[in-house]
N, C-alpha and C positions, 0 to 999 in steps of 0.2 A: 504494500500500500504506500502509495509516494503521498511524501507531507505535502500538505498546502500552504500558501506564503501565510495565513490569516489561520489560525484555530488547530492547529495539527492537524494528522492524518482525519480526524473526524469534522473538521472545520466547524469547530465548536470554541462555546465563549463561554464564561462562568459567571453571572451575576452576584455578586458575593455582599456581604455586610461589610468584609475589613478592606480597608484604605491601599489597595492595593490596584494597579493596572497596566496591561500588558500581559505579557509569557509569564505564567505562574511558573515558579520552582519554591515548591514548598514543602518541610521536609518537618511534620509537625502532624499535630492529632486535628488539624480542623478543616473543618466541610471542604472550603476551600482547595483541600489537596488533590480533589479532584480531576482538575482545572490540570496541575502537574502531571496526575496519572494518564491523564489521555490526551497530553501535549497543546493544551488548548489556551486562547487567553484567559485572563479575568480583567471585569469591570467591577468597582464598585458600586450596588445600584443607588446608592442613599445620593451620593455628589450628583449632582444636575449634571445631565449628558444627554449628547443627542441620540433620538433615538434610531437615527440612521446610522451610527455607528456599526448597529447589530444589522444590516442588510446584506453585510458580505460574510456572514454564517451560516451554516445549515443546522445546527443544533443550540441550540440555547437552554441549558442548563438555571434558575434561579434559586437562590436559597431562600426557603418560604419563612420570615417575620414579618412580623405586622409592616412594618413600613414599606413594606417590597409587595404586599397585595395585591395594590393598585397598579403596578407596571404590569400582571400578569391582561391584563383587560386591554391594555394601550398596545403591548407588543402581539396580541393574536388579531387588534383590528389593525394593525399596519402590516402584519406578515403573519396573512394566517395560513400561509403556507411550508413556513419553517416548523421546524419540533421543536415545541418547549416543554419540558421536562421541570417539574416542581422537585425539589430538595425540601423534605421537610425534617426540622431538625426538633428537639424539643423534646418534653416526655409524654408521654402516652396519654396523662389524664390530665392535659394543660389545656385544650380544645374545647371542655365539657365543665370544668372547675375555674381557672385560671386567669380566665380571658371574658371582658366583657360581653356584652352579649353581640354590639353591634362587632367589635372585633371576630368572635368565633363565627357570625353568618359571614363578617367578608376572608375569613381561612374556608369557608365552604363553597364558596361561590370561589375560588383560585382554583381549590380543588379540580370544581368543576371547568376551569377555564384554560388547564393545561391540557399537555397534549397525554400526558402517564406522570405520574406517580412516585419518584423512587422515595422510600422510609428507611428510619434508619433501625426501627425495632421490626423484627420478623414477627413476631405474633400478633401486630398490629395489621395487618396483611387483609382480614376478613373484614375489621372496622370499617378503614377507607374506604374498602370496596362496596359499604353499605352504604357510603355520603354519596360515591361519584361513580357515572359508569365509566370512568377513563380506566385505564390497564394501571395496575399498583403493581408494583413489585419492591422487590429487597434491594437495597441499597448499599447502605453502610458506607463508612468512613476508610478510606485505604490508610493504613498505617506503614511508617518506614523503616520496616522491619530492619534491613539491609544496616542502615544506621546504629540502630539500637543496637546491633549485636559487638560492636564496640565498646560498649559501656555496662556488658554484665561481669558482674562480680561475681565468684563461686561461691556457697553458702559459707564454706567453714573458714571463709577469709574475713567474713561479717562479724558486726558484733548483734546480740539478738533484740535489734530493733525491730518494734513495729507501730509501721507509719498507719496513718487514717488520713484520708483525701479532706473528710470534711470534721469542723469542730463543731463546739457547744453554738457556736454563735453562730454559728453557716447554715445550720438548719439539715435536711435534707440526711438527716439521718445520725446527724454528729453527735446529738446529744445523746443515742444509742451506743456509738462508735464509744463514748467519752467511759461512760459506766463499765461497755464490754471489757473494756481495757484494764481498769479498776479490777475485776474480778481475777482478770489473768494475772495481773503483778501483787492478787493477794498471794497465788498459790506459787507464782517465778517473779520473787520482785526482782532477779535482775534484766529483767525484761524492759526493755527502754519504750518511752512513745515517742510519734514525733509526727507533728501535725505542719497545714499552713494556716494561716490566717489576714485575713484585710482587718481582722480587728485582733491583733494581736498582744495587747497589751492583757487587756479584757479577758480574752483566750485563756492567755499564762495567769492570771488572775485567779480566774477559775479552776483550773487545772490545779493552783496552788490550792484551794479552799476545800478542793474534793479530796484530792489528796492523791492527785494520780504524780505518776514518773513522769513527764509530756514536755516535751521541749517545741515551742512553738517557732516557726519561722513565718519570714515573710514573702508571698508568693515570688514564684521567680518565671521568667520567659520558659517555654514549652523543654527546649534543648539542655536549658540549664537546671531545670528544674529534673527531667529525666537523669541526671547523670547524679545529680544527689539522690536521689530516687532509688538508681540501682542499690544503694549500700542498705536500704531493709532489708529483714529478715524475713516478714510475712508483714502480713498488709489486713485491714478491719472497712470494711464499705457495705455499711447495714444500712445502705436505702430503703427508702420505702416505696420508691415510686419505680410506674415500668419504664423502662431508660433503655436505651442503646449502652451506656454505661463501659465509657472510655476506660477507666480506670483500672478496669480490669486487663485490658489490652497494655496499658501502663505496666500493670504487675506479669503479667505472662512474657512481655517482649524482655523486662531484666529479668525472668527465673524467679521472680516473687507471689511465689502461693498466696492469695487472697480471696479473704472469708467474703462473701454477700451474696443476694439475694436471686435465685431466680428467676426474680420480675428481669433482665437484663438481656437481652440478644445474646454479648459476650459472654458474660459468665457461665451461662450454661455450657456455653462452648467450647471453653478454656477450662473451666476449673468445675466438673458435674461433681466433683466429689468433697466440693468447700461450699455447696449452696444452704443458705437458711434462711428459712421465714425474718423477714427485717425486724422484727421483735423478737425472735429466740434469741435472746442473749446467751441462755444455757447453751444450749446447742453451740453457739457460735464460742465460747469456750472453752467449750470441749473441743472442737478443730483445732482452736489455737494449741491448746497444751500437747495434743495430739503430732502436732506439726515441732512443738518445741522439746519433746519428748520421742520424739520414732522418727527417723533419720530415713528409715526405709519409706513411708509414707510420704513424708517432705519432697524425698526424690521422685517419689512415683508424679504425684502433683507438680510439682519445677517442670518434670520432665516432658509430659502429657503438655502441657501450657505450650514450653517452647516449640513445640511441635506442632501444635493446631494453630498458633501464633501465624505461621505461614497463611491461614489461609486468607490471613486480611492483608497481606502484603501488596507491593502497588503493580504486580503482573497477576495475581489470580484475581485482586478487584477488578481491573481492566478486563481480564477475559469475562467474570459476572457481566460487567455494562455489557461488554458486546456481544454476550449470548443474550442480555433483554433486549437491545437492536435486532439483533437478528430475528426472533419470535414475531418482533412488529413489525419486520420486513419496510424498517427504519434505515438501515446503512443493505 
């Protein structure tokens, strides 16, 4: 397949939220890396642009937030002949809970106003397809595998940290994450935490009042943030919502077993044998001890991870896109 001067071999463009335009090369966990995986531009759609820029595209790709709605309507009466392809990103009960009312009718009227569907949670597959008759399919995020395998650590070089994505103040599950943690360094207090936080004073605060081990940091860019990353031991993500749920992708690409939920695309994926109800704390300390206590388990899960970690890499997500092309007899 010979490239095109405009959008890669697909001659596709990426409408995106972040401030970015031109030849994506993006080498990070966000929707955007899309755009990189199938050699395409990206616009940002928020900056005023014209909209004849996207006339020398054949695919058009948008990331579905609320401010990007409204272009889904503007770009099918100027070119309702091109494929535009909705990216929705977001979690599962944010459409029906979350979101105002007149917001969630104009997420349903885009729905209906692309050309298909790509999601990034697989058992949200049936939902969609009860809002809109357009074709839904599985999506997901391409991760840089390739990258990341620079920056794992072996377990027995670690010290026996365990990190939590989200804290007391982040919500989203942290203040489960915060107690689970408490129970495991009743029974291995040398078991360290280590969290991020945008409100990290507060965080360590707390942390200090409860009485956990928890050393709070402050967030850091995607790259940098993964290479501090790799040095946990195991990892605590008791969400409670249904999520595509990056972070688990985070723990699998460095070899880090991590505890959460079901509700997630990845995790069942990566880790079937660390999944727990987002309130079973029990349960979910029983894995930890189990993981900081049996060497031979820890391995089986590390190992299992980095393995199935392939398959979100950016040459088997690319093949996904262009076998849902191909079904639509799109390319």
């Amino acid at each position: 397949m010979n490239k095109k001067s405009k959008g890669g071999p697909f001659n596709l463009v990426f409408l995106s939220d972040l401030v970015r335009w031109g030849k994506s090369v993006s080498l990070s966990q966000e929707i955007q890396t899309w755009a990189t995986v199938l050699e395409g531009d990206v616009f940002n759609h928020y900056i005023p642009f014209s909209i004849y820029l996207l006339k020398s595209y054949d695919i058009i790709m948008i990331e579905l937030i609320p401010r990007a709605l409204a272009m889904t309507k503007k770009i099918k009466r100027k070119y309702p002949n091109k494929k535009l392809i909705g990216v929705l990103e977001g979690s599962l009960h944010t459409l029906g809970n979350d979101l105002q009312l007149k917001t969630s009718i104009e997420f349903i009227e885009a729905y209906r106003t692309v050309d298909a569907l790509g999601v990034l949670i697989k058992d949200s597959i049936p939902y969609f397809q009860s809002i809109t008759n357009k074709p839904v399919f599985w999506l997901g995020v391409p991760f840089p595998v390739e990258w990341s395998r620079a920056h794992i650590i072996p377990p027995e070089k670690k010290e026996p940290i365990a990190e939590m994505l989200h804290t007391f103040c982040s919500g989203m599950g942290g203040l489960t994450n915060f107690f689970t943690l408490k129970e495991i360094q009743k029974l291995h207090p040398e078991a360290k935490g280590r969290s991020y936080s945008n409100k990290r004073k507060l965080d360590q605060a707390l942390a200090d009042r409860f009485g956990l081990n928890l050393e709070i940091l402050p967030p850091l860019a995607w790259q940098k943030y993964f290479i501090r990353h790799s040095q946990a031991y195991l990892a605590l993500h008791l969400d409670h919502r249904w999520t595509w749920n990056r972070y688990s992708l985070d723990c699998a690409a460095a070899g880090i077993p991590c505890i959460s939920t079901p509700h997630s695309t990845t995790h069942k994926m990566l880790f079937p044998n660390l999944c727990v109800d987002p309130f079973d704390t029990k349960q979910a300390v029983v894995l930890a001890i189990r993981l900081l206590e049996n060497p031979g388990f820890y391995k089986d899960c590390r190992e299992y991870a980095l393995e199935k970690i392939r398959f979100f890499d950016f040459e088997n997500s690319a093949k996904r896109f262009t076998s849902f092309l191909s079904g639509q007899n799109i390319r």
